[in-house]
C-alpha positions in Angstrom: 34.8 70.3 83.8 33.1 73.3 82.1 29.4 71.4 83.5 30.8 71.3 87.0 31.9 75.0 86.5 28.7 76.3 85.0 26.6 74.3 88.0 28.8 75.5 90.9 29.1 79.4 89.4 25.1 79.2 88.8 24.5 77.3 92.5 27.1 80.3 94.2 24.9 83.2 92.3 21.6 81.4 93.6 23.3 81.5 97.3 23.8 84.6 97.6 20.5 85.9 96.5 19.2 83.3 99.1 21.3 84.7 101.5 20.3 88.5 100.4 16.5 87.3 101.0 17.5 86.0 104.1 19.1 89.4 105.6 16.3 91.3 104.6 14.0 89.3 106.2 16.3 89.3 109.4 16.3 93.0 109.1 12.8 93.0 109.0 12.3 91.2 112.1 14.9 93.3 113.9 12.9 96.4 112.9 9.9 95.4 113.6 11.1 94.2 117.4 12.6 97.8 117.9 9.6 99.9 117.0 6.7 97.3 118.7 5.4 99.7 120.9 4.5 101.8 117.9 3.5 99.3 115.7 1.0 98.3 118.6 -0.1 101.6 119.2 -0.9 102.2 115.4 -2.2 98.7 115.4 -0.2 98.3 112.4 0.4 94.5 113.2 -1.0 93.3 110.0 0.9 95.3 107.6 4.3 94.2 109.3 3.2 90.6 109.0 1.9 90.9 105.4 5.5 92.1 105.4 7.5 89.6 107.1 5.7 86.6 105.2 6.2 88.6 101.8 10.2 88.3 102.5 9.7 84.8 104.0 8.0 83.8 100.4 10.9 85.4 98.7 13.4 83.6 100.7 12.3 80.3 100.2 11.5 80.3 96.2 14.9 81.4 96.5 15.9 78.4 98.5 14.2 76.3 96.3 15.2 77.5 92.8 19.1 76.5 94.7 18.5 73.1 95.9 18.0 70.9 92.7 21.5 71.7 92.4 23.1 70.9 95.4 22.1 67.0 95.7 23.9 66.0 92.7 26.9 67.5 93.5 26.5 66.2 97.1 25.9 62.8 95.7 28.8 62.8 93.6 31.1 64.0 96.2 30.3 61.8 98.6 30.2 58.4 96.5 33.3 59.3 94.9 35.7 58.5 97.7 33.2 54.9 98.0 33.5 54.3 94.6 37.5 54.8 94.6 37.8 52.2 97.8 35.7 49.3 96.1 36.8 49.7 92.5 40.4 51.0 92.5 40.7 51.5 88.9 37.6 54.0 89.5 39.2 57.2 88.4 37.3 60.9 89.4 37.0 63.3 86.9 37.8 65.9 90.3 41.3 63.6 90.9 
């Protein structure tokens, strides 16, 4: 049980920095979409999306650094209940 506690506390801290990554990004779109008539004006187009793909990059090693986690426990969970039905004596550590 301590495993499963350790991999679910470590997968829930590397969610929310995903999702942190991901917010900023969204508010870096929603910024740049307010104020495009002066980022056009100042032909500052390349700066915004050296910006935008620098948050995107940041969002997605952060994605990635998550997801080794998550298929094991997605496995588990889901063969459990198959493994209960053709083995009734198969007992889950969860049960």
């Amino acid at each position: 049980m301590p495993l499963q506690t350790y991999l679910t506390s470590l997968n829930f801290s590397l969610h929310k920095k995903y999702r942190q990554a991901s917010d900023e990004r969204t508010n870096l779109l929603a910024e740049l979409i307010d104020s495009i008539k002066i980022i056009k004006f100042f032909a500052w187009e390349q700066r915004w999306l050296d910006k935008i793909d620098a948050a995107r990059a940041k969002e997605l090693k952060l994605k990635v650094q998550g997801e080794p986690h998550l298929p094991s426990e997605l496995d588990r969970s889901e063969s459990d209940p198959l493994l209960r039905t053709q083995n009734p004596s198969f007992r889950s550590s969860s049960a």
